[in-house]
C-alpha positions as CSV (number, residue, x, y, z in Angstrom):
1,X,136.5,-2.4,-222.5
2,X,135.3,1.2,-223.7
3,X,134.3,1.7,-227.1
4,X,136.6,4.3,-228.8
5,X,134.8,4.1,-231.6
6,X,136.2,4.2,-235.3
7,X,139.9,4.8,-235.9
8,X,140.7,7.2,-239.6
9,X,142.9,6.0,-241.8
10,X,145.0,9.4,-242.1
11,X,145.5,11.0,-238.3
12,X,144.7,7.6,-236.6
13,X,142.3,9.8,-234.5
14,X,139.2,7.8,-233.2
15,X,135.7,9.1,-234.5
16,X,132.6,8.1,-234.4
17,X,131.5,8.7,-238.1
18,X,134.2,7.9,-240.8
19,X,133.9,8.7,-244.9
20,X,135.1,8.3,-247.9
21,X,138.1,10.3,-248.3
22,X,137.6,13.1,-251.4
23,X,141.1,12.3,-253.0
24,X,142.0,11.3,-256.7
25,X,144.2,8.6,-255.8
26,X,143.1,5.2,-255.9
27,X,145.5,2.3,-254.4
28,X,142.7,-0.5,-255.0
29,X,144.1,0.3,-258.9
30,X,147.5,-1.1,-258.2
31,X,147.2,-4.3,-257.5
32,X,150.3,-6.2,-258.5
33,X,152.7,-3.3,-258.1
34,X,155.8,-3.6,-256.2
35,X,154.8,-0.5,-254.7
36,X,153.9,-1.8,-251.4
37,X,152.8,0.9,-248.3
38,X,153.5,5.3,-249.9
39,X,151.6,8.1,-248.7
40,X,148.3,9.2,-250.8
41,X,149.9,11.9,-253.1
42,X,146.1,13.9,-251.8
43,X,145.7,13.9,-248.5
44,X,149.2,11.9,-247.2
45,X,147.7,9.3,-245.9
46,X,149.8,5.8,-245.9
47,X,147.8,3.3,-248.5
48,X,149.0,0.5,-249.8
49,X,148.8,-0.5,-253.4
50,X,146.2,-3.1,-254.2
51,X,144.0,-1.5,-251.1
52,X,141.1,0.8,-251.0
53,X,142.2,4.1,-249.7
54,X,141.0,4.2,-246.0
55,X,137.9,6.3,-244.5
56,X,139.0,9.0,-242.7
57,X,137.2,11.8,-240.3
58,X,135.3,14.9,-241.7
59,X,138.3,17.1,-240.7
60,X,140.8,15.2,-242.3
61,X,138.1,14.8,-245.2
62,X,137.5,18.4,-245.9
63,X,141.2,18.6,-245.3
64,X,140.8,20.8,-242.0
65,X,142.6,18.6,-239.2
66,X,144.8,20.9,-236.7
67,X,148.0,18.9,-236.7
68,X,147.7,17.7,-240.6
69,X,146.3,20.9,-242.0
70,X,145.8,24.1,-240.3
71,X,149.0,26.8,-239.4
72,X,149.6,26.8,-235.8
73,X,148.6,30.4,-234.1
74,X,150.2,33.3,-233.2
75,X,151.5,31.7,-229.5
76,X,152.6,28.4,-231.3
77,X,149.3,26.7,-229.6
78,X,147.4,24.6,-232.6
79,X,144.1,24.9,-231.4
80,X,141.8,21.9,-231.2
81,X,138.6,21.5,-232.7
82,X,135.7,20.1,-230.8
83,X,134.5,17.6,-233.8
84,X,137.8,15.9,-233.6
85,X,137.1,14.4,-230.7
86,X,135.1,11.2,-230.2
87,X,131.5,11.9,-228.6
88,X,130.8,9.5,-225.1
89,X,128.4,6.9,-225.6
90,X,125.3,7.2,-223.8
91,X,122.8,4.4,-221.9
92,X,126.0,1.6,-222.1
């Protein structure tokens, strides 16, 4: 089976370098909420209270992803950037 590599926590995109997302929210804080599963109030990512927020790629990090963040061009094509995709493992 191919390795896809890592899989962020707010596009569901696979990566092969995740981080620690840059928001203000922290769901680990909540534990014993009946809040359940909400979207991070930051970046919109689905958390769930009583969980650490989850890593997420540098694009959705710096809060820069094409589909989540960025307006779509002039001809209503969003274009892609080359760092959101995962690079192929070599010598496997």
């Amino acid at each position: 089976m191919e390795d896809m590599g890592e899989m962020c926590g707010r596009c569901y995109d696979f990566t092969d370098e995740l981080f620690k997302a840059k928001c203000e929210e922290h769901p680990e804080s909540l534990v014993g909420m009946p809040i359940g599963q909400y979207h991070c109030p930051d970046c919109g990512a689905m958390v769930m209270a009583g969980v650490p927020h989850p890593t997420v790629c540098k694009l959705c990090r710096d809060h820069k992803h094409p589909m989540f963040d960025l307006p779509e061009t002039d001809s209503n094509e969003i274009k892609i950037k080359d760092e959101c995709q995962p690079k192929p493992k070599t010598g496997e």
